[in-house]
DOFISE-264636 format. One record per residue (C-alpha): residue in one letter; x, y, z. Coordinates in steps of 0.05 Angstrom, whole numbers, plus 32768, in hexadecimal, padded with zeros to 4 digits. Layout:
# DOFISE-264636
vexza:east:north:up
a:X:Y:Z
...
# end
This chain:
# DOFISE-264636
vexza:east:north:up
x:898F:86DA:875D
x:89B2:869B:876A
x:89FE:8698:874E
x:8A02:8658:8735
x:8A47:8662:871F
x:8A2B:8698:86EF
x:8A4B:86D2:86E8
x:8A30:8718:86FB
x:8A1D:872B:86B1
x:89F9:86F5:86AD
x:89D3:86EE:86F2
x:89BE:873B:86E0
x:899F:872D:869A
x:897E:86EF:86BF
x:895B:8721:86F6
x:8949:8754:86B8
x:892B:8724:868E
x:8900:8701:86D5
x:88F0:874B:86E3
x:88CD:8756:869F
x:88AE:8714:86A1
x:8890:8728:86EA
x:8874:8771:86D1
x:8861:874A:868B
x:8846:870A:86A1
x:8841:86FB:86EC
x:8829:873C:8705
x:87ED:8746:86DB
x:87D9:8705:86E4
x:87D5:870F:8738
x:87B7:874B:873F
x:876E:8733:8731
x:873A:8736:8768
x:874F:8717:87A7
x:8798:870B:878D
x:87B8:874B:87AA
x:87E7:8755:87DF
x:880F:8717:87DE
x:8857:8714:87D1
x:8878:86F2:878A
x:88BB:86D0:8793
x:88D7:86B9:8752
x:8921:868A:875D
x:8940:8678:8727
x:895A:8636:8713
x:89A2:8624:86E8
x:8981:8614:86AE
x:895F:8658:86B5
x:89A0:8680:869B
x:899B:8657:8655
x:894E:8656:864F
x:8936:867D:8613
x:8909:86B9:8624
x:88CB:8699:8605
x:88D6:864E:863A
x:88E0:8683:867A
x:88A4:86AC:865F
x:887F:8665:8659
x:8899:8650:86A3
x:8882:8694:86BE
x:8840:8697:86A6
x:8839:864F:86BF
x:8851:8669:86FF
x:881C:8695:86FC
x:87E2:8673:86F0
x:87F3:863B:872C
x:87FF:8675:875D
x:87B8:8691:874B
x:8795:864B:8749
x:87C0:8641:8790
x:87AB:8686:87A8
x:8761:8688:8793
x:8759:863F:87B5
x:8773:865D:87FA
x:874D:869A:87F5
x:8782:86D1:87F0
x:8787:8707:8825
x:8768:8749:8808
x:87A9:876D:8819
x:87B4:87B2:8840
x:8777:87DA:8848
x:8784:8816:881F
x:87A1:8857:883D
x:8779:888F:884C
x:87A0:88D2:8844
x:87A1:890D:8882
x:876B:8932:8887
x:877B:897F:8875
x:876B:8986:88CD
x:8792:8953:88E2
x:87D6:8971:8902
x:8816:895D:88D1
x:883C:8930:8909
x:87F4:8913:8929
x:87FB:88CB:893B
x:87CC:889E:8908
x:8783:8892:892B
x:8789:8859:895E
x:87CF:8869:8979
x:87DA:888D:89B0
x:8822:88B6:89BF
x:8850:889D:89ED
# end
């Protein structure tokens, strides 16, 4: 969270109130098919710390819906591949399949 000559009470309820806005707002609207696994940066301006909740909800969602257009138009990565847990035979300190000890 930038300072801009904010104090730290104020920089915190800033990063709360962008937090909520992500899990609220930003989040949901990423996580369709072929959105997942990027990474969501929000900075925030000055005029941020005397926006009203309802203009950095509006700015967020707006956010939002560019990053998908953006994302859908460059064809997202599909992410990780998902992890597979041990196998009940495979030793506890066994080196995942493909790597050899040194």
């Amino acid at each position: 969270m930038p300072k801009h000559k904010r104090s730290g009470v104020e920089r915190n309820q800033l990063k709360r109130r962008l937090k909520e806005l992500a899990r609220l707002r930003l989040l949901p609207a990423l996580s369709g098919p072929g959105l997942a696994g990027g990474v969501v940066l929000l900075r925030a301006r000055p005029e941020a710390y005397g926006a009203a909740f309802a203009a950095l909800a509006r700015d967020v969602e707006r956010a939002a819906r560019d990053a998908a257009r953006w994302l859908r138009s460059v064809g997202a990565p599909a992410g990780p591949p998902p992890r597979t847990p041990p196998s009940p035979a495979d030793p506890p300190n066994a080196p995942p399949p493909g790597i050899t000890p040194a």
